[in-house]
PyMOL commands that place a pseudoatom at each C-alpha (Angstrom):
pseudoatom trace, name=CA, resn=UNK, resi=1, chain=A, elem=C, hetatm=0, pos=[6.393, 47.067, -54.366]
pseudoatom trace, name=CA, resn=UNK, resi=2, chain=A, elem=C, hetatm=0, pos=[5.856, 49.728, -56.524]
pseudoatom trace, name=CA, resn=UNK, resi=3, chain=A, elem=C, hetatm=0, pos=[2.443, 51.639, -56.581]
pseudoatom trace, name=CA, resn=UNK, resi=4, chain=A, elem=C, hetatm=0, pos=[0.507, 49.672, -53.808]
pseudoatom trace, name=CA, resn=UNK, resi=5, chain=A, elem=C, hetatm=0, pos=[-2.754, 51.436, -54.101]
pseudoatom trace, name=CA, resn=UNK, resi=6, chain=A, elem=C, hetatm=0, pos=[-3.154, 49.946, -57.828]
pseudoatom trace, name=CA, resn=UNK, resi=7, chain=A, elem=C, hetatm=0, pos=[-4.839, 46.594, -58.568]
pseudoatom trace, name=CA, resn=UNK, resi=8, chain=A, elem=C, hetatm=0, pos=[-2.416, 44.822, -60.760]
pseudoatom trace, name=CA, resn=UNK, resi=9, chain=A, elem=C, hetatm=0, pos=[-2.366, 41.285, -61.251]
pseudoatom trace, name=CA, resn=UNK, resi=10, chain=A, elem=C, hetatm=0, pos=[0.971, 41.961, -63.802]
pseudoatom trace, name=CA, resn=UNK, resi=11, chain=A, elem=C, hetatm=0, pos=[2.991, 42.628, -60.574]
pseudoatom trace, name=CA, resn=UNK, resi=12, chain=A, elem=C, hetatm=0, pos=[2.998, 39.018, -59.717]
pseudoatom trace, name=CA, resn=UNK, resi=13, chain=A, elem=C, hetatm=0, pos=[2.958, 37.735, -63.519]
pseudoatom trace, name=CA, resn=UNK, resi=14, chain=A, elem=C, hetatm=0, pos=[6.004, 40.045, -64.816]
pseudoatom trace, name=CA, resn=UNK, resi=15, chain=A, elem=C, hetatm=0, pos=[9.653, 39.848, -64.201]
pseudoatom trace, name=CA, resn=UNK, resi=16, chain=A, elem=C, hetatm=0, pos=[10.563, 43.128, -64.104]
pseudoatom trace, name=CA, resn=UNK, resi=17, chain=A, elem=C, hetatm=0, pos=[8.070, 43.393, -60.180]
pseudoatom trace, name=CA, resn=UNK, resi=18, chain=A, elem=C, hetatm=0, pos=[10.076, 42.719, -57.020]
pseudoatom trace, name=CA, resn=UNK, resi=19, chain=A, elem=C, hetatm=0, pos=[7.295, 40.775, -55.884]
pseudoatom trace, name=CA, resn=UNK, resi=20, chain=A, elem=C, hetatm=0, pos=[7.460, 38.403, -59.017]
pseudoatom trace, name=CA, resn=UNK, resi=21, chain=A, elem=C, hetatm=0, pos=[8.805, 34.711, -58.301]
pseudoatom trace, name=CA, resn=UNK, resi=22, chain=A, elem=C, hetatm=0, pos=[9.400, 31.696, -60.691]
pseudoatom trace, name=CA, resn=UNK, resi=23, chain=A, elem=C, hetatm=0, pos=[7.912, 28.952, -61.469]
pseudoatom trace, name=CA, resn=UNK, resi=24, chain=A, elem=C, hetatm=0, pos=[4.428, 30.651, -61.592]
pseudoatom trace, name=CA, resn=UNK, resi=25, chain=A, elem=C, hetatm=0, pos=[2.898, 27.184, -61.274]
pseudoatom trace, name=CA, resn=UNK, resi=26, chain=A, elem=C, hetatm=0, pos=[3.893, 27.423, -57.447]
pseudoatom trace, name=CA, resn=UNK, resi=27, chain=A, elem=C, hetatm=0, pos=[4.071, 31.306, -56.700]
pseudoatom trace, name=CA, resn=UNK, resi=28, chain=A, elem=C, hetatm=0, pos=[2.326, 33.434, -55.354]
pseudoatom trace, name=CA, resn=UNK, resi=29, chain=A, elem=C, hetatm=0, pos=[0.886, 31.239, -52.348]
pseudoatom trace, name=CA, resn=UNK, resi=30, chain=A, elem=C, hetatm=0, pos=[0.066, 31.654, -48.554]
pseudoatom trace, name=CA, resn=UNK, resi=31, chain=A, elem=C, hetatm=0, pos=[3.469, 29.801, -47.722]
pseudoatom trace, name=CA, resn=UNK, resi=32, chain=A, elem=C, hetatm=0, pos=[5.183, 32.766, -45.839]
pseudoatom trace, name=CA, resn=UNK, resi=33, chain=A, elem=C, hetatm=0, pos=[2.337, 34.068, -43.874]
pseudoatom trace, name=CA, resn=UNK, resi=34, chain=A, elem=C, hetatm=0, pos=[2.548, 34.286, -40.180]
pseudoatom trace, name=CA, resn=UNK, resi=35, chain=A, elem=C, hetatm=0, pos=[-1.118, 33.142, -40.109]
pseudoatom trace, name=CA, resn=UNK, resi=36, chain=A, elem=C, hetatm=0, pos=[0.471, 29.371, -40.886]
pseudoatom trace, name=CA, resn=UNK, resi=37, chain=A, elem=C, hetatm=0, pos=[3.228, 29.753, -38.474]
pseudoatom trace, name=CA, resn=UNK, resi=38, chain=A, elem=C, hetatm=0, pos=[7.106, 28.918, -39.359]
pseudoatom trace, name=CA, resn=UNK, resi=39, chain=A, elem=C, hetatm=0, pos=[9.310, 26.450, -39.826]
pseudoatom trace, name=CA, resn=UNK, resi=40, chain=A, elem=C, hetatm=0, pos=[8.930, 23.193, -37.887]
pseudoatom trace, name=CA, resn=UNK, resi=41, chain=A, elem=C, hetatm=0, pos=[5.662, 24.577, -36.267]
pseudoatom trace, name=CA, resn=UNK, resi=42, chain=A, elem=C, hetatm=0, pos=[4.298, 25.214, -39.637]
pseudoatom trace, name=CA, resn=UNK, resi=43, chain=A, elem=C, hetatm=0, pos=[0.617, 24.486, -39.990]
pseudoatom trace, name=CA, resn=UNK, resi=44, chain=A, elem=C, hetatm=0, pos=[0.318, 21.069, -41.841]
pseudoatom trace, name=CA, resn=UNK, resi=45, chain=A, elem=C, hetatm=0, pos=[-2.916, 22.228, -43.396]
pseudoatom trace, name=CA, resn=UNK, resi=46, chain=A, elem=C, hetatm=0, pos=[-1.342, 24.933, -45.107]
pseudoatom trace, name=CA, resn=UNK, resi=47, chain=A, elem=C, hetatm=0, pos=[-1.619, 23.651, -48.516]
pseudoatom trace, name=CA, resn=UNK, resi=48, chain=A, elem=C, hetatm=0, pos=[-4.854, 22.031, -48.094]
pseudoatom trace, name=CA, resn=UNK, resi=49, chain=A, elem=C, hetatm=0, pos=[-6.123, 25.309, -47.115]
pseudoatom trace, name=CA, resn=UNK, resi=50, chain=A, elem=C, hetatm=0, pos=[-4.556, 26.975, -50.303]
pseudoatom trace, name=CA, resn=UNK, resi=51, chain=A, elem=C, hetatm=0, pos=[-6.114, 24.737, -52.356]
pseudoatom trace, name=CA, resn=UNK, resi=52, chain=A, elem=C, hetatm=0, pos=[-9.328, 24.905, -50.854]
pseudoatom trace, name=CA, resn=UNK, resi=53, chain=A, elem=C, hetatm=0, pos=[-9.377, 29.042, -51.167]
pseudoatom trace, name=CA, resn=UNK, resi=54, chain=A, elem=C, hetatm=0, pos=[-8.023, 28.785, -54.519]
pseudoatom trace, name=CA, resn=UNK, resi=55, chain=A, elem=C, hetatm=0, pos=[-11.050, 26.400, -55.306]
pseudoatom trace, name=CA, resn=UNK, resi=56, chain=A, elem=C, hetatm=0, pos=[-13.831, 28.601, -54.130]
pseudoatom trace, name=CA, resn=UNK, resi=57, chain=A, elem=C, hetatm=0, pos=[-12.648, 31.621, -55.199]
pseudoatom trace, name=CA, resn=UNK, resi=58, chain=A, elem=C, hetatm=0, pos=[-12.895, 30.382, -58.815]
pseudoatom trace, name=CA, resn=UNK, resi=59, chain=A, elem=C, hetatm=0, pos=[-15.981, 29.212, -58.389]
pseudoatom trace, name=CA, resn=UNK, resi=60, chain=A, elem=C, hetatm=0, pos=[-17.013, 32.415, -56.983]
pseudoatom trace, name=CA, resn=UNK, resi=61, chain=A, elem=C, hetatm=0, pos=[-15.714, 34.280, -59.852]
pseudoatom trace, name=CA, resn=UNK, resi=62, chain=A, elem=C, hetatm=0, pos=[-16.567, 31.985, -62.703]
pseudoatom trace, name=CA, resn=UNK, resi=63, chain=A, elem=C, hetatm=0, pos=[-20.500, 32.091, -61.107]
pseudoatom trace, name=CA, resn=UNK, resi=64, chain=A, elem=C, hetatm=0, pos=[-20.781, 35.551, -60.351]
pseudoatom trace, name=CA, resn=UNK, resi=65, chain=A, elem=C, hetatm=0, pos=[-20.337, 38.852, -61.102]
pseudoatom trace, name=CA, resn=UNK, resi=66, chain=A, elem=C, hetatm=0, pos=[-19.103, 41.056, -58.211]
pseudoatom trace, name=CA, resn=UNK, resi=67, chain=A, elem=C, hetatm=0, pos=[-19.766, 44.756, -57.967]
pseudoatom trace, name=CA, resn=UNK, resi=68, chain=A, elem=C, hetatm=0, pos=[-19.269, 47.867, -55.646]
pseudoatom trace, name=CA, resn=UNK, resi=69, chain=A, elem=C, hetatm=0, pos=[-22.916, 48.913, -53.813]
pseudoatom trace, name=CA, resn=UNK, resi=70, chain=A, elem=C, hetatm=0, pos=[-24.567, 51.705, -55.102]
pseudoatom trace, name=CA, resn=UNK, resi=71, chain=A, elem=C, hetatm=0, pos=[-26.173, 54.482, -52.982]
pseudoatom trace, name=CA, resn=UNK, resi=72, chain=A, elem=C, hetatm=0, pos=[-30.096, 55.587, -53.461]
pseudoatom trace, name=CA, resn=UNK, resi=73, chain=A, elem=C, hetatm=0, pos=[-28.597, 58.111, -56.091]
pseudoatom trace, name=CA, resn=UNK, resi=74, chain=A, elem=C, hetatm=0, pos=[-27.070, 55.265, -58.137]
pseudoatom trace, name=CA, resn=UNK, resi=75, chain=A, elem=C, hetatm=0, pos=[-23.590, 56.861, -57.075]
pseudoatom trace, name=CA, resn=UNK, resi=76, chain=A, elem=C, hetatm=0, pos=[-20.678, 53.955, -56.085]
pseudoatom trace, name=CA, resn=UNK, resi=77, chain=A, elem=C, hetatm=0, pos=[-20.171, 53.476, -52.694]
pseudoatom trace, name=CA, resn=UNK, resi=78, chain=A, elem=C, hetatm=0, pos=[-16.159, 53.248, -52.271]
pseudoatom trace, name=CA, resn=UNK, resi=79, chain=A, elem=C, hetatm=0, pos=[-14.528, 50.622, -50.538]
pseudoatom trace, name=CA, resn=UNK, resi=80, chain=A, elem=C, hetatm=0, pos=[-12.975, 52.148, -46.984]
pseudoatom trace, name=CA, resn=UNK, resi=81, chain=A, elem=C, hetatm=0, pos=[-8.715, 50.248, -48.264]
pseudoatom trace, name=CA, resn=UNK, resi=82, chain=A, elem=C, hetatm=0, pos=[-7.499, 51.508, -44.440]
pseudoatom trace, name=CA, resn=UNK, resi=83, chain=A, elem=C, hetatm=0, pos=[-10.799, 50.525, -41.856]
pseudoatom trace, name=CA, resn=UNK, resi=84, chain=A, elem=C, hetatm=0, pos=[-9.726, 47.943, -39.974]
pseudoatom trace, name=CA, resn=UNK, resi=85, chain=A, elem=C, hetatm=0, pos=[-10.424, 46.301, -36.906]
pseudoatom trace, name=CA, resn=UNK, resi=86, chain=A, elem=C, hetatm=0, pos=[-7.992, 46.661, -33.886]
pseudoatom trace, name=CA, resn=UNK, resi=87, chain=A, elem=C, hetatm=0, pos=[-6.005, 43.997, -31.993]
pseudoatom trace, name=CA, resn=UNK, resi=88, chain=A, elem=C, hetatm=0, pos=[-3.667, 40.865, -32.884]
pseudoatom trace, name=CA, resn=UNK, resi=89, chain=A, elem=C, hetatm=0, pos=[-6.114, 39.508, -35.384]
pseudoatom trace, name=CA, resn=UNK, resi=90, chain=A, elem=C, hetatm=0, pos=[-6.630, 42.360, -37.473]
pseudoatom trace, name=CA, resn=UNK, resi=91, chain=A, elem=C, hetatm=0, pos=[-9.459, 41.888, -40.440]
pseudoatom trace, name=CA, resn=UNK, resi=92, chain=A, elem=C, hetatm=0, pos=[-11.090, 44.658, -42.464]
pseudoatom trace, name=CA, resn=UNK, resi=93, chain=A, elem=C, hetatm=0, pos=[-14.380, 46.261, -41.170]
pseudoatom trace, name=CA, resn=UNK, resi=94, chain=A, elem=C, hetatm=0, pos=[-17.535, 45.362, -42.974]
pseudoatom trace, name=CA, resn=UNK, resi=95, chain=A, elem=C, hetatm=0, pos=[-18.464, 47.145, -46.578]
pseudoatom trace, name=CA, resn=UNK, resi=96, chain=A, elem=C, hetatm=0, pos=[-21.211, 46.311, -48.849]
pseudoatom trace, name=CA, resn=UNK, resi=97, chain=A, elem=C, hetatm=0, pos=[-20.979, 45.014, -52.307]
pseudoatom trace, name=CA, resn=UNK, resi=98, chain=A, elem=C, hetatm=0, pos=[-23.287, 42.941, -54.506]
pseudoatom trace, name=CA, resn=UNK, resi=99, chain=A, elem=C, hetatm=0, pos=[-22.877, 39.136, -55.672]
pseudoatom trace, name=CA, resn=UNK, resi=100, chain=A, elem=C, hetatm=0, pos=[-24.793, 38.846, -58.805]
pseudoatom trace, name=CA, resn=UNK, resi=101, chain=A, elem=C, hetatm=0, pos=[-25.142, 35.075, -60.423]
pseudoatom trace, name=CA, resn=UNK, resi=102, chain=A, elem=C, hetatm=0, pos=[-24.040, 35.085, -64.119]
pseudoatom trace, name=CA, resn=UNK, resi=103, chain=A, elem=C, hetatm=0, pos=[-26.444, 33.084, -64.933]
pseudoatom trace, name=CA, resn=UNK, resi=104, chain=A, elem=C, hetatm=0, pos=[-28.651, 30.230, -63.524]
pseudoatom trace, name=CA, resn=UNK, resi=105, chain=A, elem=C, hetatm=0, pos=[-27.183, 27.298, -64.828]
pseudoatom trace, name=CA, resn=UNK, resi=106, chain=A, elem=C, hetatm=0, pos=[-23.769, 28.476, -62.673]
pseudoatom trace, name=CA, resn=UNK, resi=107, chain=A, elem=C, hetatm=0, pos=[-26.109, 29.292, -59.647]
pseudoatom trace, name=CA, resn=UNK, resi=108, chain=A, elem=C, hetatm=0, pos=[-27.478, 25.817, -59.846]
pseudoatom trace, name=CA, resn=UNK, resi=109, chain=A, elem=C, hetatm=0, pos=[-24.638, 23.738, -60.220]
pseudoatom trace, name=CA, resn=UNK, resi=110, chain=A, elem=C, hetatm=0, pos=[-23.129, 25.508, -57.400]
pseudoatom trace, name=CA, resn=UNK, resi=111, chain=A, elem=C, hetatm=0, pos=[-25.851, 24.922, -55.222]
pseudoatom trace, name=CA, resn=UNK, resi=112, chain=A, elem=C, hetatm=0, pos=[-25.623, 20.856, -56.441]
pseudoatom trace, name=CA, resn=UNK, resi=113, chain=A, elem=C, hetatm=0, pos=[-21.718, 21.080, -55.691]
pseudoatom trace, name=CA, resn=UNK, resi=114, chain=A, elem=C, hetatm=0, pos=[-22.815, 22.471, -52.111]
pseudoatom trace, name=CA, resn=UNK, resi=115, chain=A, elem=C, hetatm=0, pos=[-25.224, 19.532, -51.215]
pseudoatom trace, name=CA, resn=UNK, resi=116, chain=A, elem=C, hetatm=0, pos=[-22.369, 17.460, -51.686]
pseudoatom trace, name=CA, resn=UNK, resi=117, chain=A, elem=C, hetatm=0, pos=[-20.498, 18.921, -48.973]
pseudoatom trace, name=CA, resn=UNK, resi=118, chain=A, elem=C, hetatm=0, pos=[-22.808, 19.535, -46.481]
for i in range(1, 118): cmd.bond("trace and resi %d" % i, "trace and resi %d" % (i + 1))
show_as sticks, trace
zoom trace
């Protein structure tokens, strides 16, 4: 797809993207990753597992305010896009970046929806 490097939600929202499919009530989703296999070997918790990500990353987002580290001189520290780990199961490397809650009424609630799970 076109420019890569940019974050751009629109590519998956507008028509005119390669990458954009209809109805947007179903697409995008994890349903053509190799990490869920293919075709009758599909993994049968696929969409459970969708669901589940889709679930707390909007908690995480709607509770907290993430942010790029800063150095000791206040300057950003960039995110390395390319530093992966080797091998079959590749993953990005560790970088650093701050969590902050929005406020304590979301931090609280989430820790009340976490009792419940654990």
């Amino acid at each position: 797809y076109p420019d890569p490097e940019t974050f751009n939600p629109d590519r998956w929202l507008n028509p005119k993207y390669p990458t954009f499919r209809e109805p947007l009530t179903k697409y995008p989703n994890l349903s053509r990753y190799l990490t869920f296999g293919f075709g009758r070997r599909i993994c049968p918790g696929l969409e459970s597992a969708e669901r589940a990500l889709f679930i707390q990353v909007s908690n995480l987002a709607w509770a907290c305010n993430i942010e790029l580290k800063k150095d000791e001189n206040g300057m950003t520290i960039p995110v390395p896009w390319y530093d992966y780990n080797l091998g079959v199961n590749t993953a990005p490397k560790k970088f650093y970046f701050n969590i902050l809650p929005r406020d304590e009424d979301r931090v609280e609630l989430m820790q009340e929806n976490l009792n419940i799970f654990i």
